[in-house]
C-alpha positions in Angstrom: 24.9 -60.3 -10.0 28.1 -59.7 -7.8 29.7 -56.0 -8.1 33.5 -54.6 -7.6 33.1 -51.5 -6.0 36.7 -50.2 -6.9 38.1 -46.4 -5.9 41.8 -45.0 -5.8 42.1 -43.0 -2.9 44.0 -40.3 -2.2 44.3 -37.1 -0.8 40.8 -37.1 0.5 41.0 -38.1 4.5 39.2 -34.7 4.8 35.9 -36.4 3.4 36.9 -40.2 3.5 34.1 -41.1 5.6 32.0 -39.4 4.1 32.5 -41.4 0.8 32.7 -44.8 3.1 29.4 -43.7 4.8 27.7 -43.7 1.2 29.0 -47.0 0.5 27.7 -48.5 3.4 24.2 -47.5 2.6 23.9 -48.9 -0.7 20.6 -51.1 -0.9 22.2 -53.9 -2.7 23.1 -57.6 -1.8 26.0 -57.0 0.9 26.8 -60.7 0.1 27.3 -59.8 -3.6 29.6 -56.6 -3.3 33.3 -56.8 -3.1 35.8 -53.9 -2.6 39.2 -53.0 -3.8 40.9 -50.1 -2.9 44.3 -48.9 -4.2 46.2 -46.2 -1.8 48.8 -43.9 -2.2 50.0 -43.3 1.5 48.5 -45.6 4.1 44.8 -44.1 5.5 44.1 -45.6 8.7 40.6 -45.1 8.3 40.2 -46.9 5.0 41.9 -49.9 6.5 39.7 -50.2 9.2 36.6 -49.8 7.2 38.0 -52.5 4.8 38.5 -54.8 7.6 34.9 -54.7 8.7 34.0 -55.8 5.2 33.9 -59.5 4.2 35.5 -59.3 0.6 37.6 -56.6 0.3 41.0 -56.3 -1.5 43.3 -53.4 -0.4 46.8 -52.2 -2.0 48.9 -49.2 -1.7 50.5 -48.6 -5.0 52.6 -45.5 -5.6 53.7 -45.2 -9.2 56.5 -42.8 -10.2 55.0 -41.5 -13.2 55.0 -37.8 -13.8 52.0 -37.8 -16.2 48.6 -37.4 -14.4 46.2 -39.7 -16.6 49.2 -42.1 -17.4 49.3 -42.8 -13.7 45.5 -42.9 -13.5 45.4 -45.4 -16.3 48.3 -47.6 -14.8 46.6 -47.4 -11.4 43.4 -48.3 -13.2 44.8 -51.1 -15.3 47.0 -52.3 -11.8 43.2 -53.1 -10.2 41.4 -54.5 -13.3 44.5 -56.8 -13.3 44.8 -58.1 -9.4 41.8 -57.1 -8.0 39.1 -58.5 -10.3 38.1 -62.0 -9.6 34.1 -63.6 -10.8 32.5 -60.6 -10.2 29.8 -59.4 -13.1 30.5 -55.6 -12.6 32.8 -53.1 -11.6 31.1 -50.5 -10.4 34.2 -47.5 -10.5 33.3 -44.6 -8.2 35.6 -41.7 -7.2 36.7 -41.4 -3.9 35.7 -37.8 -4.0 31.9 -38.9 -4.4 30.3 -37.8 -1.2 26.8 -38.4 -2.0 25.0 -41.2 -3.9 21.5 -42.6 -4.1 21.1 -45.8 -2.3 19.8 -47.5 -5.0 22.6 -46.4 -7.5 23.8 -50.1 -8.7 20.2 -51.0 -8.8 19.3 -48.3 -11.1 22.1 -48.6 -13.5 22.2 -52.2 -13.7 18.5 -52.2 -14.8 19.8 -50.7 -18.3 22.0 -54.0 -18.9 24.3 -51.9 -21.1 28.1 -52.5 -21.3 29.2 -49.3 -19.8 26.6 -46.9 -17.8 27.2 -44.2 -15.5 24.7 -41.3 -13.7 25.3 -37.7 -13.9 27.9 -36.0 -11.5 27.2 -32.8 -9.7 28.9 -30.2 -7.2 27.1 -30.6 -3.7 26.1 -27.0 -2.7 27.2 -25.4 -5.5 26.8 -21.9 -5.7 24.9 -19.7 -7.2 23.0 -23.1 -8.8 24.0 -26.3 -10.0 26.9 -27.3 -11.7 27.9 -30.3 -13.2 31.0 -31.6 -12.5 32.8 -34.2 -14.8 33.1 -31.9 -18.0 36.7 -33.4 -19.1 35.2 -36.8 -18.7 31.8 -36.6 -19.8 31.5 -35.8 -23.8 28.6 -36.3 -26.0 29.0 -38.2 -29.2 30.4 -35.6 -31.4 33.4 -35.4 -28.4 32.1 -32.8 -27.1 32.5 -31.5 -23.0 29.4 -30.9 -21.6 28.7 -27.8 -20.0 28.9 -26.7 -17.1 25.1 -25.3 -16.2 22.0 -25.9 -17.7 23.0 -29.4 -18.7 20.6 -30.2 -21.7 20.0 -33.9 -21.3 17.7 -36.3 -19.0 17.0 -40.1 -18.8 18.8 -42.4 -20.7 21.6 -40.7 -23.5 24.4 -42.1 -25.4 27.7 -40.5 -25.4 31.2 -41.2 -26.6 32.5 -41.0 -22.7 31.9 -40.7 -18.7 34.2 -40.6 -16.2 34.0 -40.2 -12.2 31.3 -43.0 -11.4 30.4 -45.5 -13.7 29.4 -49.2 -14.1 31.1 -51.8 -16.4 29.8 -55.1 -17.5 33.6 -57.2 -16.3 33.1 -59.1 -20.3 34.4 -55.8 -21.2 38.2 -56.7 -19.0 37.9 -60.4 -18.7 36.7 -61.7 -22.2 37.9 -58.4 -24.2 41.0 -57.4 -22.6 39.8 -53.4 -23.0 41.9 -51.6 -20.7 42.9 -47.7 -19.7 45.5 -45.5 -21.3 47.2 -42.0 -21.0 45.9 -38.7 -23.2 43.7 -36.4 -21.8 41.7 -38.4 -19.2 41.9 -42.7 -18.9 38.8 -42.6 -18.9 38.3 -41.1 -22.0 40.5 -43.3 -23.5 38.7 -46.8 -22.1 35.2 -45.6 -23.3 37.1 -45.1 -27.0 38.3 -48.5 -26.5 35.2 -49.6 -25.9 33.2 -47.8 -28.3 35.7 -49.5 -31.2 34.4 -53.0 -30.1 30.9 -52.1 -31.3 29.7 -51.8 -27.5 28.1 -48.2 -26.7 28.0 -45.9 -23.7 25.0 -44.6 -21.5 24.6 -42.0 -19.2 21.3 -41.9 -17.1 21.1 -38.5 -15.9 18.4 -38.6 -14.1 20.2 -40.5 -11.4 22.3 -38.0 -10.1 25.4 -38.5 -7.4 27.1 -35.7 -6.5 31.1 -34.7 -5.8 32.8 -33.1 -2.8 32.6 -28.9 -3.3 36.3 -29.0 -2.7 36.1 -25.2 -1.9 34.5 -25.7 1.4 37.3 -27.6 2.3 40.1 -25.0 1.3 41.5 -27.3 -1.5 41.6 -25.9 -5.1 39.6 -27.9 -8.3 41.8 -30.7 -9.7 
């Protein structure tokens, strides 16, 4: 099954190769992954990296919307529609991801569900662990989840995810679902989603884990 790997990036050249690093060493068929970027200002890095690659799709796109998730969702849309080719999956992963288990797509794939992600931490959080996507992530009541003690594990249901998470492409191709504005696109698509009769999985006990942004001197989004 052939994967998208897709990511906007931006603002990040601080830990860029760290999140390019991770994708390298993803235990998956190289043959059968394809990547598509979308840029705000040029990164030299990224381009390189891309080049190296034997399928990869690159763009910068700078949209002059004022609203954040309305950008989000017409940068989101903007990929889905130009980038997306054959491929069974998009597997949509932050830029800000920093560290992931090798065997990521492996281990969400095996749930064949429409729309899976794993749970998304702070590296080197301190005083202990904190979760990190608590806008994106809610359970099926809409709920956020909180930020310690998360009380879940294995396989869960919820009405969203956001920040990493694997779609079956039926979903854009066959189904036309697509992102919108409000208070997070991805909150939005999984609603979208969820009115087709399709559900949405979180596996939380694989775990990835998102740039502490205070160790580089930037503030939370």
């Amino acid at each position: 099954m052939s994967v998208l790997i897709a990511s906007l990036v931006a603002d990040n050249e601080p830990w860029l190769s760290r999140f390019l690093q991770q994708l390298n060493q993803l235990d998956y068929d190289k043959q059968l992954l394809h990547y598509a970027f979308l840029e705000g200002p040029t990164i030299p890095l990224l381009h390189e990296w891309s080049s190296s690659k034997h399928n990869s799709w690159i763009r910068q796109v700078n949209p002059q919307i004022v609203d954040r998730f309305a950008r989000l969702a017409y940068l989101r849309n903007y990929l889905v529609d130009n980038a997306l080719s054959d491929e069974d999956y998009i597997l949509w992963i932050d830029s800000d991801i920093v560290k992931i288990p090798s065997t990521l797509i492996t281990n969400l794939r095996a749930h064949a569900k429409a729309v899976i992600a794993p749970s998304v931490w702070i590296e080197e959080a301190k005083p202990r662990d904190q979760f990190y996507d608590t806008l994106a992530f809610r359970d099926l009541e809409g709920k956020n989840f909180p930020v310690f003690s998360l009380p879940y594990s294995g396989l869960v249901q919820v009405s969203s995810v956001g920040s990493c998470y694997l779609v079956n492409s039926k979903l854009y191709r066959n189904s036309k679902v697509r992102y919108s504005g409000g208070d997070s696109e991805h909150v939005t698509f999984c609603s979208e989603v969820r009115k087709l009769g399709e559900k949405v999985y979180a596996d939380f006990d694989v775990k990835i884990w998102h740039v502490n942004l205070q160790g580089y001197g930037r503030h939370w989004h």
